[in-house]
N, C-alpha and C positions, 0 to 999 in steps of 0.2 A: 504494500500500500504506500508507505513513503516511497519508493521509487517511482509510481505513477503519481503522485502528488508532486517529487520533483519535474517532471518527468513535462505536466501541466504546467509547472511555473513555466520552464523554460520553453513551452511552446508559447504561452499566453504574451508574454515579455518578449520574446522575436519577432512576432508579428509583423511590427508596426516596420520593422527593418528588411524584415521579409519580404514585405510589400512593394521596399521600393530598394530591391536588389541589384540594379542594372543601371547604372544613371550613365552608361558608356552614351555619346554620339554627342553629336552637335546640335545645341543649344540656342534660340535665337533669344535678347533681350529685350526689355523696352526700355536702353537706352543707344539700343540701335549697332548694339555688337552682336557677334556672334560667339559663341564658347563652346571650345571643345572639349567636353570632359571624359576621364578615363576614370572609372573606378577598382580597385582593385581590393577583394573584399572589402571592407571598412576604409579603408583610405580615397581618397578623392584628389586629381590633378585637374588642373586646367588651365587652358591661356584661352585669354577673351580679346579681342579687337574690333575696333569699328570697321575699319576697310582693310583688305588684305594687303594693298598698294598703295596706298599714304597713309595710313591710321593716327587720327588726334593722341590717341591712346590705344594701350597693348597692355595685358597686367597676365598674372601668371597667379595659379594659387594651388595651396594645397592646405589639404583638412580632413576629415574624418565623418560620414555617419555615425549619428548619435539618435536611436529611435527613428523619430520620422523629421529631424534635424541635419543641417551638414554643418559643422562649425570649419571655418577656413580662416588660413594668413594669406592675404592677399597684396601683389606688389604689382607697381608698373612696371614696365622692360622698355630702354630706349628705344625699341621699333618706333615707337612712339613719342610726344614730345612733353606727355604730361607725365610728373613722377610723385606718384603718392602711392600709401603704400597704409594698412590697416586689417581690421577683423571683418568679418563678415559672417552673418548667420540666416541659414535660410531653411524656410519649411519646407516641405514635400508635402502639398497639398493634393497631388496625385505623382502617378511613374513619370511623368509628363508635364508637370508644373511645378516651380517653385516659387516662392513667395521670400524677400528679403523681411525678417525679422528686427535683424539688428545692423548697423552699419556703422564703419569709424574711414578714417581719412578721406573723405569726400565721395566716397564710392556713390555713383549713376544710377545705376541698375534696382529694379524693385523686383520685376518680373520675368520669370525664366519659362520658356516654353518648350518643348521638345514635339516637331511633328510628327 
């Protein structure tokens, strides 16, 4: 019986991570970049930019699923000419959407979509 009452915690408490297992591909935002993220179990990379061929800005980040959360360090890269540089936290409001929670160094972006 305790084995299947642990057994329960740990499916119950996965879930929410479970559900959004795959955040691999590219990303489109609404401040008009696009992101390409790789996840690798729990970890998360990505580089975001507005144009491929002149970009105002380019940033790079990496960070971790947490539940139905991704907490990221996020940095510009001089592809680009803005250099700020801060946290970021965003919900997974579906496989296919995310939603910025928290933001620091002037980060743009609110909304993440995935077609």
């Amino acid at each position: 019986m305790k084995q299947l009452k642990t057994l329960l915690f740990l499916v119950v408490f996965s879930l929410p991570a479970l559900a959004f297992a795959d955040l691999t591909g590219r990303w489109s935002c609404n401040d008009g970049g696009s992101y390409y993220i790789r996840q690798i179990g729990r970890d998360v990379y990505w580089f975001g930019e507005n144009s491929p061929t002149t970009p105002t800005w380019s940033n790079v980040a990496v960070g971790q699923v947490v539940g139905n959360q991704i907490n990221l360090r996020w940095a510009d890269v001089p592809k680009g000419s803005i250099m700020s540089s801060g946290n970021l936290t965003l919900r997974l409001d579906t496989p296919n959407k995310a939603t910025a929670t928290f933001k620091t160094g002037g980060f743009g972006g609110s909304v993440w979509t995935r077609p």
